[in-house]
PDB file of N, CA, C, O and CB in Angstrom:
ATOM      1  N   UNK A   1      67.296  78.724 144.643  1.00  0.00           N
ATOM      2  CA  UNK A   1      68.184  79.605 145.353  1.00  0.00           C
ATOM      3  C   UNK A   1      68.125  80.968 144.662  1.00  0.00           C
ATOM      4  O   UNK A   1      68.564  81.109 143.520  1.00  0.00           O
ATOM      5  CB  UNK A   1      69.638  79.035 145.395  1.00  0.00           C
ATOM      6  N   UNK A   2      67.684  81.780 145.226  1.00  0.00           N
ATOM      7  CA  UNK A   2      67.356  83.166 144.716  1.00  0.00           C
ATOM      8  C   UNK A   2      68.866  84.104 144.682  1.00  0.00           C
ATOM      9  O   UNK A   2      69.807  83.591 145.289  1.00  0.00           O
ATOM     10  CB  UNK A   2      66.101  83.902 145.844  1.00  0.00           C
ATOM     11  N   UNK A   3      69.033  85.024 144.212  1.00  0.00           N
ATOM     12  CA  UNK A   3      70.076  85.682 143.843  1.00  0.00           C
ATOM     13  C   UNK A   3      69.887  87.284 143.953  1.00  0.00           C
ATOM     14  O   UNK A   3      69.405  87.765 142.928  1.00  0.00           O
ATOM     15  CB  UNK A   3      70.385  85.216 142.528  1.00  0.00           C
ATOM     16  N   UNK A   4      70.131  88.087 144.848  1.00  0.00           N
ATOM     17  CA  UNK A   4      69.986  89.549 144.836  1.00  0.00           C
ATOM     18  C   UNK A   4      71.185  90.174 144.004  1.00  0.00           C
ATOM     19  O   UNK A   4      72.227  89.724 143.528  1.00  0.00           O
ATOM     20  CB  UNK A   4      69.960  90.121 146.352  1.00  0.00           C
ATOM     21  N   UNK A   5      70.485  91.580 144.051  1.00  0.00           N
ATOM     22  CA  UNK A   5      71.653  92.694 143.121  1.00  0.00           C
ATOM     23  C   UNK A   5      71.863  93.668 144.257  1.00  0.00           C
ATOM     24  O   UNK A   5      71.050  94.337 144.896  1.00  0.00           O
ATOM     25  CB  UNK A   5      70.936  93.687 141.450  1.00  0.00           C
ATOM     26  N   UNK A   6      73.303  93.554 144.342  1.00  0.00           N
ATOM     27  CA  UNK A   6      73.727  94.896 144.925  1.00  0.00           C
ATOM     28  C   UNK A   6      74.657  95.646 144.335  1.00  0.00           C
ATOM     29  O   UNK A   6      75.701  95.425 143.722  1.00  0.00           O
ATOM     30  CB  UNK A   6      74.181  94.792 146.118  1.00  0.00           C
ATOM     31  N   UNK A   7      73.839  96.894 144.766  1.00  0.00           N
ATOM     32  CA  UNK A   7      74.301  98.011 143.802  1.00  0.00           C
ATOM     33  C   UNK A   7      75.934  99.045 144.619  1.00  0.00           C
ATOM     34  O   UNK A   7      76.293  99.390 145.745  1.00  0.00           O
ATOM     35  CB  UNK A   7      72.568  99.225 143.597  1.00  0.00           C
ATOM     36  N   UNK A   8      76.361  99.144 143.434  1.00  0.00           N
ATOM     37  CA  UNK A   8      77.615 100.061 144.105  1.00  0.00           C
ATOM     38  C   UNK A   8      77.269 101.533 143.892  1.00  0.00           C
ATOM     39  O   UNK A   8      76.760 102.026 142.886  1.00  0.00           O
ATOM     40  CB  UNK A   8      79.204  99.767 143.341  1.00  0.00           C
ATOM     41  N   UNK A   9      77.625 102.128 144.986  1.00  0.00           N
ATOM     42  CA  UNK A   9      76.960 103.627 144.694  1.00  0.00           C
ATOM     43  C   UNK A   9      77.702 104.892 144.246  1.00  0.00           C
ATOM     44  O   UNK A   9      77.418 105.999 143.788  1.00  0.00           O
ATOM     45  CB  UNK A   9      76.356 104.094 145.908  1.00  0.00           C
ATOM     46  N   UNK A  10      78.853 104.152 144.620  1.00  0.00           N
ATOM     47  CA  UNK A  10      80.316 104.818 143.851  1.00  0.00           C
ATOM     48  C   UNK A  10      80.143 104.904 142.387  1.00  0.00           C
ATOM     49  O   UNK A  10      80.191 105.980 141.790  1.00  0.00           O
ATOM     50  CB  UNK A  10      81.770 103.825 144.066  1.00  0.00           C
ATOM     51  N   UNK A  11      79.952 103.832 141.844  1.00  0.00           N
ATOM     52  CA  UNK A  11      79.957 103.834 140.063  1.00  0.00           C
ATOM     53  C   UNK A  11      79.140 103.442 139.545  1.00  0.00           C
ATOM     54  O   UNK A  11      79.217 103.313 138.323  1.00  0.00           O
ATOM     55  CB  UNK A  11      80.809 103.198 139.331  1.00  0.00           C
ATOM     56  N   UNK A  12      77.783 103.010 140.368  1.00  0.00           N
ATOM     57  CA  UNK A  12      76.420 102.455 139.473  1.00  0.00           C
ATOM     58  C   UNK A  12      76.771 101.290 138.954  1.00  0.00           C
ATOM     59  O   UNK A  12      76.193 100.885 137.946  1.00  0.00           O
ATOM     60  CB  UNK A  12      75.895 103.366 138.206  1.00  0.00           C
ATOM     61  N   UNK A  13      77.892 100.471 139.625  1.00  0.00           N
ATOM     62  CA  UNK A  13      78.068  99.146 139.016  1.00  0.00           C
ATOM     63  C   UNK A  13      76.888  98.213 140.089  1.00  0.00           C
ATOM     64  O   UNK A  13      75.865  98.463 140.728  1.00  0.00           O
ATOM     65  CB  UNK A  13      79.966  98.588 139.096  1.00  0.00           C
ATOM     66  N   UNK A  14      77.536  97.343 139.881  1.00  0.00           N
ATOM     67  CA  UNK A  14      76.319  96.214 141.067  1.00  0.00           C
ATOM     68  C   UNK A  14      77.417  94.941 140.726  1.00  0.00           C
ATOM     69  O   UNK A  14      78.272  94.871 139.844  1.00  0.00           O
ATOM     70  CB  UNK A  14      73.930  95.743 140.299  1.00  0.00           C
ATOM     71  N   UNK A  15      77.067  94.049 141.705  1.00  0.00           N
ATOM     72  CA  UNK A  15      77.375  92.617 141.672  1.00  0.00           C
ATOM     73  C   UNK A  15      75.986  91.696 142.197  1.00  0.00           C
ATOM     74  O   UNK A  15      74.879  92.102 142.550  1.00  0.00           O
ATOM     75  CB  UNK A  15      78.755  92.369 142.696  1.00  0.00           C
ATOM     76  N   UNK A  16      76.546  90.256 142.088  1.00  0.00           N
ATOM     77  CA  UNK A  16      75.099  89.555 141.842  1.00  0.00           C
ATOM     78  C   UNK A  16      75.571  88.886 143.758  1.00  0.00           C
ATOM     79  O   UNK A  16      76.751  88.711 144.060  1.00  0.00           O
ATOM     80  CB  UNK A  16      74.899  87.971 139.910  1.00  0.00           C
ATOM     81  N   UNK A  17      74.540  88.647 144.665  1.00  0.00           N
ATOM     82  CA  UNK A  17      74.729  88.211 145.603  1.00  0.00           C
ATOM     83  C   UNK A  17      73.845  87.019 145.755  1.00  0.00           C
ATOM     84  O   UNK A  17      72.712  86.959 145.276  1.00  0.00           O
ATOM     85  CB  UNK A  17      74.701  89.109 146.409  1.00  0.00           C
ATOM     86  N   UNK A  18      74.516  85.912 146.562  1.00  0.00           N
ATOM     87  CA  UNK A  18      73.904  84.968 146.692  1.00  0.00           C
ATOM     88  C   UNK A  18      73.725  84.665 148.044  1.00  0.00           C
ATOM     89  O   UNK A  18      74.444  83.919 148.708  1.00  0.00           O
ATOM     90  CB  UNK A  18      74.373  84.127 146.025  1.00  0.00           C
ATOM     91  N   UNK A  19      72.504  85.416 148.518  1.00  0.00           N
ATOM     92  CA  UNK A  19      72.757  84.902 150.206  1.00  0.00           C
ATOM     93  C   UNK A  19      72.170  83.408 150.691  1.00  0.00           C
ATOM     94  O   UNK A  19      71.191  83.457 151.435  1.00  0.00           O
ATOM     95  CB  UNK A  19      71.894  86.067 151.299  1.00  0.00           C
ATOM     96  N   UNK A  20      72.502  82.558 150.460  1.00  0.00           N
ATOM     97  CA  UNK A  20      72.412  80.650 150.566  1.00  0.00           C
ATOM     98  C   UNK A  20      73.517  80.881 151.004  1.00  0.00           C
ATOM     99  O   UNK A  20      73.669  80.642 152.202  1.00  0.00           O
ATOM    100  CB  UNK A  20      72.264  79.349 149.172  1.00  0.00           C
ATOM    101  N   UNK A  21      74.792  81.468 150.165  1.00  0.00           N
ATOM    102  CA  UNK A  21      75.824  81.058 150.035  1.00  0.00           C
ATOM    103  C   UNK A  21      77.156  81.987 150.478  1.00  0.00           C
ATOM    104  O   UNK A  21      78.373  81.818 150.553  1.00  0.00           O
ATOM    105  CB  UNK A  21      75.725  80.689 148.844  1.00  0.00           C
ATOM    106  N   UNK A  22      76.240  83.017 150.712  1.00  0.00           N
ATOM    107  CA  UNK A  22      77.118  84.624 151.324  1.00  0.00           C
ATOM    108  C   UNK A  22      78.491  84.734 150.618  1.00  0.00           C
ATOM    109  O   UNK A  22      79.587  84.777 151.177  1.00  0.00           O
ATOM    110  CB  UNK A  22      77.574  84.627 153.284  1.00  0.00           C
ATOM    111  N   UNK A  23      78.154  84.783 148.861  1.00  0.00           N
ATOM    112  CA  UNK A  23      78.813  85.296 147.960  1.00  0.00           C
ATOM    113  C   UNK A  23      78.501  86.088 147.715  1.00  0.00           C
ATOM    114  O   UNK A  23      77.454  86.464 148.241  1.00  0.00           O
ATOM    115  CB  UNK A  23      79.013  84.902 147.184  1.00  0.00           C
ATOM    116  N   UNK A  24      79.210  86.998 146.670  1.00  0.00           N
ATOM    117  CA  UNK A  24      79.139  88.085 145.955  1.00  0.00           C
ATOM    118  C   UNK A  24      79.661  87.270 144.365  1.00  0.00           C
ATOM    119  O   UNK A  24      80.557  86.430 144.275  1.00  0.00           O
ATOM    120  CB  UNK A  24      80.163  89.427 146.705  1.00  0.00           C
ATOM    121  N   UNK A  25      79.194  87.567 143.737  1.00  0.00           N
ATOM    122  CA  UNK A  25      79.700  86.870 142.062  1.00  0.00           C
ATOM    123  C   UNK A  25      79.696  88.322 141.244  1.00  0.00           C
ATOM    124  O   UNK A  25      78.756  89.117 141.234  1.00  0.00           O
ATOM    125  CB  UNK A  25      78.239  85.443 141.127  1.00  0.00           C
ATOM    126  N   UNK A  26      80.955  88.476 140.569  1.00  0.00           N
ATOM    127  CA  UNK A  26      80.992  89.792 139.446  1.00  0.00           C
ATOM    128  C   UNK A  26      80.357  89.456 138.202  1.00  0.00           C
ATOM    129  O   UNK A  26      80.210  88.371 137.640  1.00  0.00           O
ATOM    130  CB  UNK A  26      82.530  90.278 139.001  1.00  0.00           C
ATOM    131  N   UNK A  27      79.955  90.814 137.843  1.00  0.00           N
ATOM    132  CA  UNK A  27      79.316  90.787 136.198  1.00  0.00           C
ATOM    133  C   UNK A  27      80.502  90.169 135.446  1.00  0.00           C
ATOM    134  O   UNK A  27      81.503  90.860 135.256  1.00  0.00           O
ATOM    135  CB  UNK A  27      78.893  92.524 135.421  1.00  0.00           C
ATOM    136  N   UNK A  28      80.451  89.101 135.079  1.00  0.00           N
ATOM    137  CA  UNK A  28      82.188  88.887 134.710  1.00  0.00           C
ATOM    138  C   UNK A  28      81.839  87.307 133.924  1.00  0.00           C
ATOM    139  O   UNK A  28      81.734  86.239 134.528  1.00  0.00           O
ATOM    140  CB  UNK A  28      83.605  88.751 136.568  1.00  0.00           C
ATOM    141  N   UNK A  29      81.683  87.538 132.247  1.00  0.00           N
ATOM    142  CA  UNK A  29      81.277  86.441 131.290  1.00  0.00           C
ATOM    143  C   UNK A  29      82.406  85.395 131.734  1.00  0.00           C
ATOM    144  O   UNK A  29      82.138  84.194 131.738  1.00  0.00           O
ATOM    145  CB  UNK A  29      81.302  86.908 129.537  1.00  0.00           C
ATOM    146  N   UNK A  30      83.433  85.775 132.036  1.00  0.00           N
ATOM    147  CA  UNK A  30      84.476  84.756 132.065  1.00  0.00           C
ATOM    148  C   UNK A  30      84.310  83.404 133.774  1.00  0.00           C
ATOM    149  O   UNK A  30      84.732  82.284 134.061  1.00  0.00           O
ATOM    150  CB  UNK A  30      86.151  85.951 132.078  1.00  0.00           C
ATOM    151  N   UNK A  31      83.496  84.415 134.385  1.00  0.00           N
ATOM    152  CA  UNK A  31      83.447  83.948 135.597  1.00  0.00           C
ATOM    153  C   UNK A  31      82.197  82.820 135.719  1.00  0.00           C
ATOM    154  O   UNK A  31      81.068  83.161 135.367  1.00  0.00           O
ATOM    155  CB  UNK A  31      83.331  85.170 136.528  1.00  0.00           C
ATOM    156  N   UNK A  32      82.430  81.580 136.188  1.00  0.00           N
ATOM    157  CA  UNK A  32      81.448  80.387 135.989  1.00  0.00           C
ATOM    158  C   UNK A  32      80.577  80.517 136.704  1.00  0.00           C
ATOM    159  O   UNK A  32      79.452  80.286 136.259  1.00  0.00           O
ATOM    160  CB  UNK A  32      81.844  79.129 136.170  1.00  0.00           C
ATOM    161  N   UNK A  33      80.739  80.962 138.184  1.00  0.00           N
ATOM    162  CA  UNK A  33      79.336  81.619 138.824  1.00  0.00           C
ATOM    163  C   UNK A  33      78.400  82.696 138.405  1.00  0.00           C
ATOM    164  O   UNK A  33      77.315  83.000 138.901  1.00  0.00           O
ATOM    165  CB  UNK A  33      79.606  82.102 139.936  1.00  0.00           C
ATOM    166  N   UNK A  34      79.103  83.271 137.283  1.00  0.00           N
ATOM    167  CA  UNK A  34      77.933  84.449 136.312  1.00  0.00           C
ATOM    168  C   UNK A  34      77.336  83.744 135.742  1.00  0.00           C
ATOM    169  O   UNK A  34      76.127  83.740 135.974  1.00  0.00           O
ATOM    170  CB  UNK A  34      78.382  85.549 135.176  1.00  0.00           C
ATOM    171  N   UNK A  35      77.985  82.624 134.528  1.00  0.00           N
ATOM    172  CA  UNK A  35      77.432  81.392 133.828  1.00  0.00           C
ATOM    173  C   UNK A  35      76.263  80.782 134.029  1.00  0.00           C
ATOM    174  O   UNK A  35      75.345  80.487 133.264  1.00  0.00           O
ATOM    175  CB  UNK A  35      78.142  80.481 133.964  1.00  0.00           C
ATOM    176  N   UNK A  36      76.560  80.532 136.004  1.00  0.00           N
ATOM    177  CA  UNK A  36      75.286  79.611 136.538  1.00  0.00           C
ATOM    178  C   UNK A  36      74.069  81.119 136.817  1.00  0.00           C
ATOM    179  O   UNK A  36      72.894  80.913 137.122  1.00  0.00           O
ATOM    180  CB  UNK A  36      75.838  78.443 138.463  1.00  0.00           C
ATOM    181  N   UNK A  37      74.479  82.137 136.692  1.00  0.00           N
ATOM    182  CA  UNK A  37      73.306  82.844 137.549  1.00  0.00           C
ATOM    183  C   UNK A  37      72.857  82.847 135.717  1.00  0.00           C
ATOM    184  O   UNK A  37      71.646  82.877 135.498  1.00  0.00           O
ATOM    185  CB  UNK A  37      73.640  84.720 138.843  1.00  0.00           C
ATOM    186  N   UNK A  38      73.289  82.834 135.150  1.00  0.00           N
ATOM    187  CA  UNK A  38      72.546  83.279 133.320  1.00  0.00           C
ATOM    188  C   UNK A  38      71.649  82.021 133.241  1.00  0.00           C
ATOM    189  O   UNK A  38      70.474  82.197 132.918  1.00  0.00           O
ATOM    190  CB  UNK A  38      73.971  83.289 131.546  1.00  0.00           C
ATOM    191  N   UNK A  39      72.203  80.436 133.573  1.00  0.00           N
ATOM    192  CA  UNK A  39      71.643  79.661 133.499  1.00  0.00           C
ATOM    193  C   UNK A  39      70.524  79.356 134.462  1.00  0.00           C
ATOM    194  O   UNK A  39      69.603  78.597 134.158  1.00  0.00           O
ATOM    195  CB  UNK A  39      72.378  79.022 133.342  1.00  0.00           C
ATOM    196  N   UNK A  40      70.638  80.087 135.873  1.00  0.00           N
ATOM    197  CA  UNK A  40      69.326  80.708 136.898  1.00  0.00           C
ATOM    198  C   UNK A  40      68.704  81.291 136.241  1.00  0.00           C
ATOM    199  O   UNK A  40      67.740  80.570 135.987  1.00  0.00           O
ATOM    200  CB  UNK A  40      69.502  81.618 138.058  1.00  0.00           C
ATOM    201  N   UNK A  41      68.575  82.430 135.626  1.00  0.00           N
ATOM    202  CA  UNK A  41      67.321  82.849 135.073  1.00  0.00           C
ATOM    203  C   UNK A  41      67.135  82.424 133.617  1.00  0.00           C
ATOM    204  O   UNK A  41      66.536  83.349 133.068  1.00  0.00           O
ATOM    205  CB  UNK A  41      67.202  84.322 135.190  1.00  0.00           C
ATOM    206  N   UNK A  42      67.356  81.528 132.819  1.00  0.00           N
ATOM    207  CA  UNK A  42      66.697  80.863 132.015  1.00  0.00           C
ATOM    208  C   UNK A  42      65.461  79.649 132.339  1.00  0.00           C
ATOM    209  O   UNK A  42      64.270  79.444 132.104  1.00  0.00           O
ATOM    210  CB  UNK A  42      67.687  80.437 131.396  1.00  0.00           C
ATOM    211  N   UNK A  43      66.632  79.015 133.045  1.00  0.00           N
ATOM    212  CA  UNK A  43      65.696  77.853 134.138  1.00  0.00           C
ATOM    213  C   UNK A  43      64.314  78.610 134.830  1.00  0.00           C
ATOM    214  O   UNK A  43      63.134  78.348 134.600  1.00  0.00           O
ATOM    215  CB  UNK A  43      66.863  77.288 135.734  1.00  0.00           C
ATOM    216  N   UNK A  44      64.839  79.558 135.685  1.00  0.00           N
ATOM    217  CA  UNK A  44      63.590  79.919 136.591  1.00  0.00           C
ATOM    218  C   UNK A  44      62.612  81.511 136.369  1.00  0.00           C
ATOM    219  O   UNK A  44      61.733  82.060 137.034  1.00  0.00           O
ATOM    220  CB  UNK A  44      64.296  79.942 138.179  1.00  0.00           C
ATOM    221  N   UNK A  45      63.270  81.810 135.175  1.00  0.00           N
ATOM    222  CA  UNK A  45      62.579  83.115 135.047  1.00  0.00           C
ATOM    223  C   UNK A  45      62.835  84.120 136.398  1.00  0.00           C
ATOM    224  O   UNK A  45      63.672  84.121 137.301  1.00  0.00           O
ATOM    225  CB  UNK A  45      60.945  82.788 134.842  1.00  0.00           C
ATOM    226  N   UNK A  46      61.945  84.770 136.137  1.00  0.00           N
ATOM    227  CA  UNK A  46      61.921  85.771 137.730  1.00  0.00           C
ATOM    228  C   UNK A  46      62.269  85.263 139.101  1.00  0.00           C
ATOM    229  O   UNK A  46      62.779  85.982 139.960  1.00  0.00           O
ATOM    230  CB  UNK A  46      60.449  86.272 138.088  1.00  0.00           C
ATOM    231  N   UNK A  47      61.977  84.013 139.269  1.00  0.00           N
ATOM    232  CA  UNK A  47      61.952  83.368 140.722  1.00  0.00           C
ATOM    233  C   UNK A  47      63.135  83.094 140.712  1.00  0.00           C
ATOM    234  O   UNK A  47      63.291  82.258 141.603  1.00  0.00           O
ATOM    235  CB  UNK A  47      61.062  82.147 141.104  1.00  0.00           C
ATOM    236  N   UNK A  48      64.473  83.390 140.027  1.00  0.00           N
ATOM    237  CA  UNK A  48      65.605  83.388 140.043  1.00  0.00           C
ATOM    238  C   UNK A  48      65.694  84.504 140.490  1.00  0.00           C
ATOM    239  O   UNK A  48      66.565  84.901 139.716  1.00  0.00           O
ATOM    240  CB  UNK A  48      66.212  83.079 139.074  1.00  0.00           C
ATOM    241  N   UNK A  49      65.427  85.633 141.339  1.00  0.00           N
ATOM    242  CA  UNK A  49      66.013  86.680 141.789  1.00  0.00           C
ATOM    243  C   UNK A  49      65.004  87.109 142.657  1.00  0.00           C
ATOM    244  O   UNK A  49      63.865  86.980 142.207  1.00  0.00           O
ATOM    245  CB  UNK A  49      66.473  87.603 140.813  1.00  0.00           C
ATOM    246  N   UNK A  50      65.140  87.727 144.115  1.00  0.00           N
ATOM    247  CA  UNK A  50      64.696  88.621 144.963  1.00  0.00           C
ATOM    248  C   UNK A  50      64.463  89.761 143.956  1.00  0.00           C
ATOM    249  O   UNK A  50      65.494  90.099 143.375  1.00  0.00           O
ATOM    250  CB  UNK A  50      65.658  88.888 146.162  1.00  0.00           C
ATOM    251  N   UNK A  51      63.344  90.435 143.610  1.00  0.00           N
ATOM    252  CA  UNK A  51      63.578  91.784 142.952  1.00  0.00           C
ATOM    253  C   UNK A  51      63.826  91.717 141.489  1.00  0.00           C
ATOM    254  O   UNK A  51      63.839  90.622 140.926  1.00  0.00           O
ATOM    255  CB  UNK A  51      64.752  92.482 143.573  1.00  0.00           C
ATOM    256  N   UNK A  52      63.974  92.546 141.006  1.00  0.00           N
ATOM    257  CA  UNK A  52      63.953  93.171 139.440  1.00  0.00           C
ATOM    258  C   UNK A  52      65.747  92.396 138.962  1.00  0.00           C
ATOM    259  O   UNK A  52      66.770  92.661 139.593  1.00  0.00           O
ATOM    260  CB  UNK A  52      63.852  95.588 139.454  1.00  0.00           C
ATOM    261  N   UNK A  53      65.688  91.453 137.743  1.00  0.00           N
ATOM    262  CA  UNK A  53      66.565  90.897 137.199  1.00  0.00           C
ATOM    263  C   UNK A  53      67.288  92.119 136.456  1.00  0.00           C
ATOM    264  O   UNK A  53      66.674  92.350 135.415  1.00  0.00           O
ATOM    265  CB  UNK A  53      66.044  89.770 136.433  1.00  0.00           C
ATOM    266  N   UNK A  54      68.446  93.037 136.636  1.00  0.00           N
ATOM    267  CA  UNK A  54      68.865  93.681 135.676  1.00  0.00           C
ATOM    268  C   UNK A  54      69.166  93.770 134.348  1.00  0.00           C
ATOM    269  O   UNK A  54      70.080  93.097 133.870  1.00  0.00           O
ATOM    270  CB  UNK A  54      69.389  93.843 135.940  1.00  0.00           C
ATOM    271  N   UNK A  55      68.301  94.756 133.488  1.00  0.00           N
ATOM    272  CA  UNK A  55      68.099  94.440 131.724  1.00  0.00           C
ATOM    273  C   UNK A  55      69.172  93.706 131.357  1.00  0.00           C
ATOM    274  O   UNK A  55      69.071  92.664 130.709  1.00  0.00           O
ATOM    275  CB  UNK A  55      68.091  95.804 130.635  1.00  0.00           C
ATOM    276  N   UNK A  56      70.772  94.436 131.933  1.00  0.00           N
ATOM    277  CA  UNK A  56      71.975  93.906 131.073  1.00  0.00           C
ATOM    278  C   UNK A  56      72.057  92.034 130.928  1.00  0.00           C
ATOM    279  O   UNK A  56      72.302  91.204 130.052  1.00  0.00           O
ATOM    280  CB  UNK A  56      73.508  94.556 131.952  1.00  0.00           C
ATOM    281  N   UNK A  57      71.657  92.061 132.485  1.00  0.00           N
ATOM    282  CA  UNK A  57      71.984  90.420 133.096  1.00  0.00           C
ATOM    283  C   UNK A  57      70.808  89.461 132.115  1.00  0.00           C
ATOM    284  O   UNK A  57      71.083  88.320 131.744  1.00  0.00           O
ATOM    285  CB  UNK A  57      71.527  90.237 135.281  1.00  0.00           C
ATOM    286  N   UNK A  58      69.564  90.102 131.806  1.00  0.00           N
ATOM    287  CA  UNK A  58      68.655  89.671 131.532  1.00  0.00           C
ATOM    288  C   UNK A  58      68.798  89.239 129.881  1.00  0.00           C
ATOM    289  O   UNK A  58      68.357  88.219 129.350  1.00  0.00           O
ATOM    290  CB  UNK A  58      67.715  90.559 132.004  1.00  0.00           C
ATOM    291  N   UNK A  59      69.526  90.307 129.280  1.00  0.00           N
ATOM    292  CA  UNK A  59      69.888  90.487 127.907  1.00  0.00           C
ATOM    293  C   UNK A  59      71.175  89.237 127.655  1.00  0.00           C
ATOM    294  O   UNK A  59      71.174  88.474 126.689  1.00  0.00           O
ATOM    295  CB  UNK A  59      70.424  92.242 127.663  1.00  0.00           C
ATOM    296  N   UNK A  60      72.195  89.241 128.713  1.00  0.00           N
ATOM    297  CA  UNK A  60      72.544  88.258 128.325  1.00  0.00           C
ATOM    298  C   UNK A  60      72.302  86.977 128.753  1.00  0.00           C
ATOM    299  O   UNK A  60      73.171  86.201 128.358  1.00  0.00           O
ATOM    300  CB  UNK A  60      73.408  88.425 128.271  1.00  0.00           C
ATOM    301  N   UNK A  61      71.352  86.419 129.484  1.00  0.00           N
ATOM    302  CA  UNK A  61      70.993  85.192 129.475  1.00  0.00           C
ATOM    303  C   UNK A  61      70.037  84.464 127.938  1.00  0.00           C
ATOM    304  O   UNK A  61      69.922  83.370 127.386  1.00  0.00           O
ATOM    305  CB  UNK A  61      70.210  85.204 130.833  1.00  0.00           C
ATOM    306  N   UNK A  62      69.483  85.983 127.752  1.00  0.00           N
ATOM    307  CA  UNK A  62      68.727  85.801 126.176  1.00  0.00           C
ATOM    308  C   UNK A  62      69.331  85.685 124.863  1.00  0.00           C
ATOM    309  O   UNK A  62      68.863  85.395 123.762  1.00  0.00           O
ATOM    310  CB  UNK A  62      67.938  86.892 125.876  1.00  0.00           C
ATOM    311  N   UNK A  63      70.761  86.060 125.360  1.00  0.00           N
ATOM    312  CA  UNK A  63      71.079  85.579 124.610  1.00  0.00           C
ATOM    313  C   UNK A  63      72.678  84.355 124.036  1.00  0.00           C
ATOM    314  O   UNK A  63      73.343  84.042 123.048  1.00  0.00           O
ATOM    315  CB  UNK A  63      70.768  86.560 124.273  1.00  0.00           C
ATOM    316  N   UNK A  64      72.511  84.051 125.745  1.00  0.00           N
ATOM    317  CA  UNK A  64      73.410  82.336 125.794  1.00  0.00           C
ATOM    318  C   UNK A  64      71.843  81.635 125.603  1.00  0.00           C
ATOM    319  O   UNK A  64      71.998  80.527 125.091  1.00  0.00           O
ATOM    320  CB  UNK A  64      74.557  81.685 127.858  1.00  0.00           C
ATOM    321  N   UNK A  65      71.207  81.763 125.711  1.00  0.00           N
ATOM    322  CA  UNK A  65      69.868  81.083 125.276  1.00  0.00           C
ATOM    323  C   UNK A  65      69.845  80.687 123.677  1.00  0.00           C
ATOM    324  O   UNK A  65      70.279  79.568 123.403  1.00  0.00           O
ATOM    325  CB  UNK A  65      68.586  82.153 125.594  1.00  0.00           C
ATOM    326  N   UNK A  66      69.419  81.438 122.702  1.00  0.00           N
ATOM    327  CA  UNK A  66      69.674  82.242 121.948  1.00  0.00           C
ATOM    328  C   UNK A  66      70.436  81.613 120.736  1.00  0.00           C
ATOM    329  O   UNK A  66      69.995  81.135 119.691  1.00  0.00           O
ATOM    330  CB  UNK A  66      70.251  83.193 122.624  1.00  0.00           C
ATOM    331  N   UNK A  67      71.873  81.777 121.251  1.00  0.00           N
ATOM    332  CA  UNK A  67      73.246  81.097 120.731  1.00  0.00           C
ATOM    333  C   UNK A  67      73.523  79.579 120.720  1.00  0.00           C
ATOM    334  O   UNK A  67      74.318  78.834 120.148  1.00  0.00           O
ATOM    335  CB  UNK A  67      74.331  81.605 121.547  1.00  0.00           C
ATOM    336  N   UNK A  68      72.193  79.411 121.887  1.00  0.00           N
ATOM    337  CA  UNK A  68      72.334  77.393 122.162  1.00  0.00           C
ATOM    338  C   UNK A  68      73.345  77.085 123.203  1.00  0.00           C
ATOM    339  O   UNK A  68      73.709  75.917 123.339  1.00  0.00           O
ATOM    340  CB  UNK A  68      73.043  76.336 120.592  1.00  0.00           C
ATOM    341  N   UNK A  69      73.814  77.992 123.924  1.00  0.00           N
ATOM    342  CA  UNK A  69      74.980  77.481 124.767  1.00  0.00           C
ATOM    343  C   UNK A  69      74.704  77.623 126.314  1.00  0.00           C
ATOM    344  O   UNK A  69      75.527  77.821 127.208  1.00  0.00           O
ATOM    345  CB  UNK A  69      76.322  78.301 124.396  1.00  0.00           C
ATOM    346  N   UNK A  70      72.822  77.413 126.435  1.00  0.00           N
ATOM    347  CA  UNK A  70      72.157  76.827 127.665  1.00  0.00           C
ATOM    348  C   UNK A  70      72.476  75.474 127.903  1.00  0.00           C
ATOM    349  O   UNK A  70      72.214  74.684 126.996  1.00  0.00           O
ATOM    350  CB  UNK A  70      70.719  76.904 127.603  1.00  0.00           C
ATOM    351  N   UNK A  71      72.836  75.175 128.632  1.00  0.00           N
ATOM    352  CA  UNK A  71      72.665  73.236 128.876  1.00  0.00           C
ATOM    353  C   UNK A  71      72.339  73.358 130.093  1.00  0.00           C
ATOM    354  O   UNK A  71      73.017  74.045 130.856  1.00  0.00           O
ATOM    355  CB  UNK A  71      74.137  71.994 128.738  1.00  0.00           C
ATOM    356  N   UNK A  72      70.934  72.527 130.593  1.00  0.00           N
ATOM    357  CA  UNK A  72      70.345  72.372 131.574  1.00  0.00           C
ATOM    358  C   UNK A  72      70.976  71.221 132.390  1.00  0.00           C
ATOM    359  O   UNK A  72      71.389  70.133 131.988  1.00  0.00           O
ATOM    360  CB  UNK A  72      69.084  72.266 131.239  1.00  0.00           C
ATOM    361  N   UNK A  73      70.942  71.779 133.736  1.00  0.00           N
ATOM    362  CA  UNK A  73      71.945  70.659 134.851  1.00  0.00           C
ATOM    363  C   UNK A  73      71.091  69.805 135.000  1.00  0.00           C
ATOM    364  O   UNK A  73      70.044  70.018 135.611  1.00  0.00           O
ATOM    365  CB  UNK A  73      72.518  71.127 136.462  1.00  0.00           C
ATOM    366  N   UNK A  74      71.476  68.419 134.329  1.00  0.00           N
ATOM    367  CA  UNK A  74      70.817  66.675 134.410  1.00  0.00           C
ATOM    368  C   UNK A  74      70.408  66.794 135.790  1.00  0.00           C
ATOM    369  O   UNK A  74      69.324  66.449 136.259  1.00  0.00           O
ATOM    370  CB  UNK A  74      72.071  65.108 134.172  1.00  0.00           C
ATOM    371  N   UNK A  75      71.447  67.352 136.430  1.00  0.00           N
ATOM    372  CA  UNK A  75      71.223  66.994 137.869  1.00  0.00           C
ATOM    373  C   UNK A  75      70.478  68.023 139.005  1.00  0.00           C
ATOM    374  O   UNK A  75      70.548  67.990 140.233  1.00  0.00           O
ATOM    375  CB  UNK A  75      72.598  66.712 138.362  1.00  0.00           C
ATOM    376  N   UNK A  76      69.660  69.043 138.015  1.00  0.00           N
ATOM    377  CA  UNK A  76      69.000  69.599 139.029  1.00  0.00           C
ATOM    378  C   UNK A  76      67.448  69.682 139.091  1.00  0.00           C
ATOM    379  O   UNK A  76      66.896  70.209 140.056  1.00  0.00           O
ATOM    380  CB  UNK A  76      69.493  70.762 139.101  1.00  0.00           C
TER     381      UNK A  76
END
């Protein structure tokens, strides 16, 4: 399930979109759907995203990687 970035043009922020699922998920560590998109691009590298993975998003999956606090879903 691939994951796009859309960008806000107001403040150069972005959120992560999931069109499977016609969410929007915030840059937001606390938020468990950010969790799973960090744990999307560990799992799948690039093919976790339509397009260019943003450095920030990218930086921190490298480093819940990193820290050891990847755990791969048994069930996927």
């Amino acid at each position: 399930m691939a994951y796009t970035v859309v960008t806000d043009e107001l403040d150069g922020g972005y959120v992560i979109y999931q069109p499977a699922t016609l969410t929007s998920i915030p840059v937001n560590p606390a938020n468990s759907s950010y969790q799973q998109v960090l744990d999307a691009i560990i799992a799948q590298g690039a093919a976790a995203f339509d397009g260019d993975i943003p450095a920030d998003l990218q930086a921190a999956a490298d480093a819940k990687l990193a820290a050891g606090l990847y755990q791969p879903d048994p069930h996927a």
